[in-house]
C-alpha positions as CSV (number, residue, x, y, z in Angstrom):
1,X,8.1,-34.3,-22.3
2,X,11.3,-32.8,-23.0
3,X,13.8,-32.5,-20.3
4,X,15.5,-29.0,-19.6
5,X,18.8,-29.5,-18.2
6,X,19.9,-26.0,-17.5
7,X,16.5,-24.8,-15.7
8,X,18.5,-22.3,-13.5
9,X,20.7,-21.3,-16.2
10,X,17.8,-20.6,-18.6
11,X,15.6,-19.1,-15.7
12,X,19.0,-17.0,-14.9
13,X,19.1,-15.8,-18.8
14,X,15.4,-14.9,-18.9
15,X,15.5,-12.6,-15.9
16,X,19.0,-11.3,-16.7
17,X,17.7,-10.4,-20.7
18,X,14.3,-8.7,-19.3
19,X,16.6,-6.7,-16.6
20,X,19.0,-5.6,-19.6
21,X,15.5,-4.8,-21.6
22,X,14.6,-2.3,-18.9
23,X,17.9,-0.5,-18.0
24,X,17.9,-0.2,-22.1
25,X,14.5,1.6,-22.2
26,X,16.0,4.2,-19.7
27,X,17.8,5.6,-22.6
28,X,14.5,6.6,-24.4
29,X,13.3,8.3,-21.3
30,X,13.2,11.9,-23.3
31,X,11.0,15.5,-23.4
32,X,8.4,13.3,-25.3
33,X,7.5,11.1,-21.8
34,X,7.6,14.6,-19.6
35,X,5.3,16.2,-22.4
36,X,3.4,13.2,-22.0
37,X,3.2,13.3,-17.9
38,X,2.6,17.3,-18.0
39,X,-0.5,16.3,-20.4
40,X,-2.0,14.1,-17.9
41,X,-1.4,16.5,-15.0
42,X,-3.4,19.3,-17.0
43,X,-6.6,16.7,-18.4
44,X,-9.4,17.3,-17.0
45,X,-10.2,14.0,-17.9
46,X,-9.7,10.2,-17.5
47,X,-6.7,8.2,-18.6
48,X,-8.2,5.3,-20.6
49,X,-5.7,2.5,-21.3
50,X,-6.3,-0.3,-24.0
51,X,-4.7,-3.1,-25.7
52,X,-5.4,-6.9,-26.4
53,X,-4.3,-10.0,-26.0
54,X,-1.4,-9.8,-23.3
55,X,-0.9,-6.4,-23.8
56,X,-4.7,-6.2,-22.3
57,X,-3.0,-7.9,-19.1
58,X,-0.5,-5.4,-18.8
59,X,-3.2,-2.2,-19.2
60,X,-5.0,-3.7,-16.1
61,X,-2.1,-3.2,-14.1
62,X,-1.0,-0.1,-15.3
63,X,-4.5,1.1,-14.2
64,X,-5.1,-0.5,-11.2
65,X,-1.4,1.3,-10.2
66,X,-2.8,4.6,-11.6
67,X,-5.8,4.5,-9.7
68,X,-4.3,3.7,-6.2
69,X,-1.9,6.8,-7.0
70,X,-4.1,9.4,-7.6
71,X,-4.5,9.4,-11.4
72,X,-8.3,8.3,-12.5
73,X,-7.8,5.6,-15.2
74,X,-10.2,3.2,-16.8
75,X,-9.5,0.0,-18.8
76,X,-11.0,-0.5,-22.4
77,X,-10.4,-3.8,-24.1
78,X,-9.2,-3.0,-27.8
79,X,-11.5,-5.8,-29.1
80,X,-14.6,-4.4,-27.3
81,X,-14.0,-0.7,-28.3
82,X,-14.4,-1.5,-31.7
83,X,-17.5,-3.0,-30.7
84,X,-19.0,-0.2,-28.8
85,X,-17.0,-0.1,-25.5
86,X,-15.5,2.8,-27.3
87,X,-18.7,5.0,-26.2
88,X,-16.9,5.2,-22.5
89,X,-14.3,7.8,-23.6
90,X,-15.4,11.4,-23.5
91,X,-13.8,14.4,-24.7
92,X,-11.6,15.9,-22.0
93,X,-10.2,11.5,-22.1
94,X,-6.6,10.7,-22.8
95,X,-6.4,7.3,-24.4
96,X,-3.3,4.9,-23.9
97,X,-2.8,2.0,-26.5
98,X,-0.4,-0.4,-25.6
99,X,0.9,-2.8,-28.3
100,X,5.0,-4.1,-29.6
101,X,4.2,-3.9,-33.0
102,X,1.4,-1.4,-33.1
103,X,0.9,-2.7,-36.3
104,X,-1.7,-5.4,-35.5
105,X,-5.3,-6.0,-37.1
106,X,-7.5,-4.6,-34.1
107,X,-4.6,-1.9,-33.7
108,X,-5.6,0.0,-37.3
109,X,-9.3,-0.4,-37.0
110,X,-9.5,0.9,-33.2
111,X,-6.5,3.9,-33.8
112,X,-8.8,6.2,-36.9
113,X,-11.7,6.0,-34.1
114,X,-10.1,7.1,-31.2
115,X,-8.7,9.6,-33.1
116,X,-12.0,10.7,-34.5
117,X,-13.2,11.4,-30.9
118,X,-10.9,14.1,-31.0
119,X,-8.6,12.9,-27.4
120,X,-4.7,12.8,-27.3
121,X,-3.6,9.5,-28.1
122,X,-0.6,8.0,-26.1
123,X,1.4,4.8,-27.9
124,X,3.0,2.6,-25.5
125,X,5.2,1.0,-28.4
126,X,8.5,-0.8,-29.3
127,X,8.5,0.7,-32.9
128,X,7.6,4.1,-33.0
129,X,7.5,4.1,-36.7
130,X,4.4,1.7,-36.5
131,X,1.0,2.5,-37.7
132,X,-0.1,3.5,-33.6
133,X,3.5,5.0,-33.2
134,X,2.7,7.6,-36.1
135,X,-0.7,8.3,-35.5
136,X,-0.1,9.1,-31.6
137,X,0.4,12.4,-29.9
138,X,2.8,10.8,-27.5
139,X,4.9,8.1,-27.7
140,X,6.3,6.6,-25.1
141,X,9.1,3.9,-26.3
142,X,8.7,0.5,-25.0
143,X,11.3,-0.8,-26.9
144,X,11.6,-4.8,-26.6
145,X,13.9,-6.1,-29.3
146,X,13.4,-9.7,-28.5
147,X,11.4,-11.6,-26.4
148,X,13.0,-13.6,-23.6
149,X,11.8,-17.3,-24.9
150,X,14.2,-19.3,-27.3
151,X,11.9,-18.7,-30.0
152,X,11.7,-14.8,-29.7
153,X,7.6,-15.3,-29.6
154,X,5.9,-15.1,-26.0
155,X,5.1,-12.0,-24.9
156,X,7.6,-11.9,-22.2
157,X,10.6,-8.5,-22.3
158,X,8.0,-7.2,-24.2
159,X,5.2,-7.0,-21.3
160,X,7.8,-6.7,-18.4
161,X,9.1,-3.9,-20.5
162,X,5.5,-2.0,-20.9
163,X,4.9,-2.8,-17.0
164,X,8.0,-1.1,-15.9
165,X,7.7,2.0,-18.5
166,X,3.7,1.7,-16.7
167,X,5.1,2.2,-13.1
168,X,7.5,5.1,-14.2
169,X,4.8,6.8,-15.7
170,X,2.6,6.0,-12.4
171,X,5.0,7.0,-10.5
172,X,6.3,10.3,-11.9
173,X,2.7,11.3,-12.2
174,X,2.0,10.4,-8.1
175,X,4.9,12.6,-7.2
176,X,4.2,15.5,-9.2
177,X,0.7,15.5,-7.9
178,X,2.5,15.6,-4.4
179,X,0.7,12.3,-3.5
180,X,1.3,11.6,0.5
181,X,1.0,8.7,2.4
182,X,-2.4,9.9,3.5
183,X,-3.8,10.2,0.1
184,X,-2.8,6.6,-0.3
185,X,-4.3,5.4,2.8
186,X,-7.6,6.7,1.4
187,X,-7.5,4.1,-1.4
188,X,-6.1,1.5,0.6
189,X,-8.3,1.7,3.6
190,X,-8.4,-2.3,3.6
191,X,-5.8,-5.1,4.8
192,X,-2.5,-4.6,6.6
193,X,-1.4,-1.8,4.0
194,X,-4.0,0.6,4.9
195,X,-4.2,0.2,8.3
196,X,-0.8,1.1,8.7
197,X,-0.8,4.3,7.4
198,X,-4.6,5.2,9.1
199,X,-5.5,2.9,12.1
200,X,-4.8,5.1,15.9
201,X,-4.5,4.2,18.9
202,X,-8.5,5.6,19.5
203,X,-9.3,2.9,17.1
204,X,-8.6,-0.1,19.6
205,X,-8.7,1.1,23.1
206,X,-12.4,1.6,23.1
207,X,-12.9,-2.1,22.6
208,X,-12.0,-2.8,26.3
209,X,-13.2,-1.6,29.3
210,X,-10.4,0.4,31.2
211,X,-9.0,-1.6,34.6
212,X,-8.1,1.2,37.1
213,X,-7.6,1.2,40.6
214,X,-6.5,3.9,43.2
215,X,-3.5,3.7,44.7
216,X,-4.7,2.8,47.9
217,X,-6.8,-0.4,46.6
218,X,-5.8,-3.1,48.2
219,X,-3.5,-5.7,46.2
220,X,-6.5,-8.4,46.2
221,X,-8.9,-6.0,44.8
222,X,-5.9,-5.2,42.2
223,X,-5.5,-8.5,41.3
224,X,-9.4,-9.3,40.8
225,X,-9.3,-5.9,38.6
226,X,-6.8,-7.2,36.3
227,X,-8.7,-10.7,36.2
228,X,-11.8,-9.5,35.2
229,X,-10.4,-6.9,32.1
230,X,-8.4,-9.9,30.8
231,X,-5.7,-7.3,29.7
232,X,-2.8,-8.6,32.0
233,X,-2.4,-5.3,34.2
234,X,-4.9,-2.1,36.0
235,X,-3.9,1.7,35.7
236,X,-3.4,3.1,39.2
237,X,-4.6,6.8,39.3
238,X,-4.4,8.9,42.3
239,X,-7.7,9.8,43.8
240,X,-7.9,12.9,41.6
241,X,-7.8,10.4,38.5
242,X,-3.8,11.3,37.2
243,X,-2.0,7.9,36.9
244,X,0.6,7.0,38.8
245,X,1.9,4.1,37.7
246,X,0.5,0.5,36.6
247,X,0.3,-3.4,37.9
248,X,0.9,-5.9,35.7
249,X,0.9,-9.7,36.2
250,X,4.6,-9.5,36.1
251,X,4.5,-7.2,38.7
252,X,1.9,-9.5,41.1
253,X,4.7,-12.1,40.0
254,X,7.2,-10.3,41.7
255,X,5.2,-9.7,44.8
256,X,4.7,-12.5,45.5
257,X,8.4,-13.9,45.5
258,X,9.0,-10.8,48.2
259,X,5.9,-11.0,50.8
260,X,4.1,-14.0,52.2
261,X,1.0,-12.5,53.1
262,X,-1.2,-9.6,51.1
263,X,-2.6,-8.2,54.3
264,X,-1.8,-4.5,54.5
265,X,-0.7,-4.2,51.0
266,X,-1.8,-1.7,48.4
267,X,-1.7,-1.3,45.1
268,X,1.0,1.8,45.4
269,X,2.8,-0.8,47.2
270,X,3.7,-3.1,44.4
271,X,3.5,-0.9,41.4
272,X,5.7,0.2,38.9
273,X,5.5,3.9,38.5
274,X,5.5,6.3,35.3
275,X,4.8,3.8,32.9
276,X,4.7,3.7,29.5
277,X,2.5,5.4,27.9
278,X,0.7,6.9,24.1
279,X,-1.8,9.4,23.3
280,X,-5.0,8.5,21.2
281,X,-4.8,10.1,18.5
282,X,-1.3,8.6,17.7
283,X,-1.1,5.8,15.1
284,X,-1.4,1.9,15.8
285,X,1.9,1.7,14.5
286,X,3.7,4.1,16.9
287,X,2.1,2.1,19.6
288,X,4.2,-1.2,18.5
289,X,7.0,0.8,18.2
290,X,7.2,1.6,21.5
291,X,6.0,-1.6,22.6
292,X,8.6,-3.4,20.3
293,X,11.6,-1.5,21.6
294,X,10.5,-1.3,25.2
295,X,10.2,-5.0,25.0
296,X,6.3,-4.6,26.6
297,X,3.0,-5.6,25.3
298,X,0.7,-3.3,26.3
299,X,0.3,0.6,26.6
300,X,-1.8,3.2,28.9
301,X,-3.6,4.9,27.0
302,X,-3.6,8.9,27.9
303,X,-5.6,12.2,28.1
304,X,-2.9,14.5,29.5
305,X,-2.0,12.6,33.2
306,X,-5.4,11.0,33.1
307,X,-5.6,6.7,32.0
308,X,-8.8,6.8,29.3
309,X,-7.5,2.7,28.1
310,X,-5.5,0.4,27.4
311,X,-3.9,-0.4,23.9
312,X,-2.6,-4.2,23.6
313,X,-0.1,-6.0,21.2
314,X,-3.1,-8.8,20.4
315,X,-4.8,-5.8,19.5
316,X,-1.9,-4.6,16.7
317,X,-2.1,-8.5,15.8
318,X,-5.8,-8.5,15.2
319,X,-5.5,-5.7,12.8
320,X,-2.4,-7.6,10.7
321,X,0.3,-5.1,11.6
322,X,2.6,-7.7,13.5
């Protein structure tokens, strides 16, 4: 095995040469690429994206992006088009070849028949003047003059190159569409992502039961309350059900450093009044907001005045959004 002396130097040069590929691409950034995004806004089709080889890899992405953005996108291998996977794109379809030369093999079989199924061709390309560059509607100029490997053959600008000129393309299309935050959650609905931008407060209260007491329970009968929830503190209402303030273990703490004896005393006695509080419909993440810059891990959860739960900070960890 050869030994690489300068490993940060040549990782340094890699990442510096694929940055300088990408700034240079900004340059071909013309009325070709916005004709090219108003097309896709106006299809009343899919976007089908192909290549081979690593430029296969790259398609993936680039559809998995579009996809989670609001654009419809399938992926069609350029080898298995020619061998019937070509059958998935219907009229109304945009297809997207991605390729550096556009001048291989599989490239000049599978370009005459896309084009004979009558959709607008996109060429994600480095040399427009290529056989796909000059038989595409679009071209969108991935240009990659060398690859970042001392022997200018890994697919390495090249791909980072095609990804980038992907996500600007993703992108431009998602804000044009006037994507929001909730259309994302809808195709993010799983892991920590998701949740964020979905999960409320009415979500997670439900799972416990609520501990309440009245203000003129006694500070025993508090105590067991906030025992048997397990949630470290009781809501005390008023007897017409509108809190007044809350007990906590800190707070039972506290009284117990002041008063030797819990004869006579009530829960109004001991607790700490207007407390913090949330509504249900707000989200998960307002909740650890407030409990973040109050420096407090749990919340009442409110119906006007009146306690309907509790909302804890295990609760915000469960769900990944700590």
């Amino acid at each position: 095995m050869k030994l690489v002396k300068n490993i940060q130097s040549t990782a340094k040069k890699v990442l510096q040469e694929e940055a300088e590929a990408i700034l240079k691409i900004t340059e071909k950034i013309d009325s070709n690429f916005e004709s090219c995004v108003n097309h896709l806004l106006s299809s009343q089709g899919r976007f089908v994206i192909t290549g081979i080889g690593k430029s296969a890899i790259i398609a993936q992405k680039i559809v998995a992006t579009l996809n989670s953005t609001g654009t419809p996108a399938l992926f069609m291998h350029a080898a298995d088009a020619i061998h019937g996977d070509l059958g998935m794109v219907q009229p109304n379809d945009t297809v997207m070849c991605i390729s550096k030369s556009g001048d291989t093999p599989e490239i000049k079989v599978l370009v005459p028949l896309i084009k004979r199924t009558g959709v607008k061709l996109i060429a994600m390309v480095s040399n427009p003047n290529s056989y796909l560059g000059k038989n595409a509607d679009y071209i969108l100029h991935a240009l990659a003059e060398r690859e970042a490997d001392t022997l200018n053959l890994a697919p390495t600008t090249s791909t980072t190159v095609a990804l980038a000129l992907g996500d600007a393309l993703a992108v431009c299309l998602l804000e044009c569409r006037g994507f929001s935050s909730t259309d994302f959650a809808k195709y993010h609905p799983g892991g920590a992502l998701g949740k964020k931008l979905y999960l409320k407060v009415s979500d997670l209260y439900p799972n416990h039961d609520l501990p309440l007491v009245y203000d003129t329970t006694s500070v025993k009968d508090a105590i067991l309350e906030i025992s048997s929830k397990r949630l470290g503190a009781t809501a005390v209402v008023a007897a017409d059900g509108v809190l007044l303030g809350i007990i906590t273990d800190g707070d039972v703490r506290r009284m117990l450093n002041k008063h030797d004896t819990l004869t006579g005393l009530m829960a109004k006695d001991i607790m700490t009044v207007s407390p913090k509080t949330i509504r249900a419909d707000a989200y998960a993440t307002e909740a650890l907001q407030v409990m973040q810059s109050k420096n407090i891990t749990s919340l009442v959860v409110v119906d006007e005045a009146k306690p309907l739960g509790f909302v804890h900070l295990h609760d915000l960890l469960k769900e990944g959004l700590v």
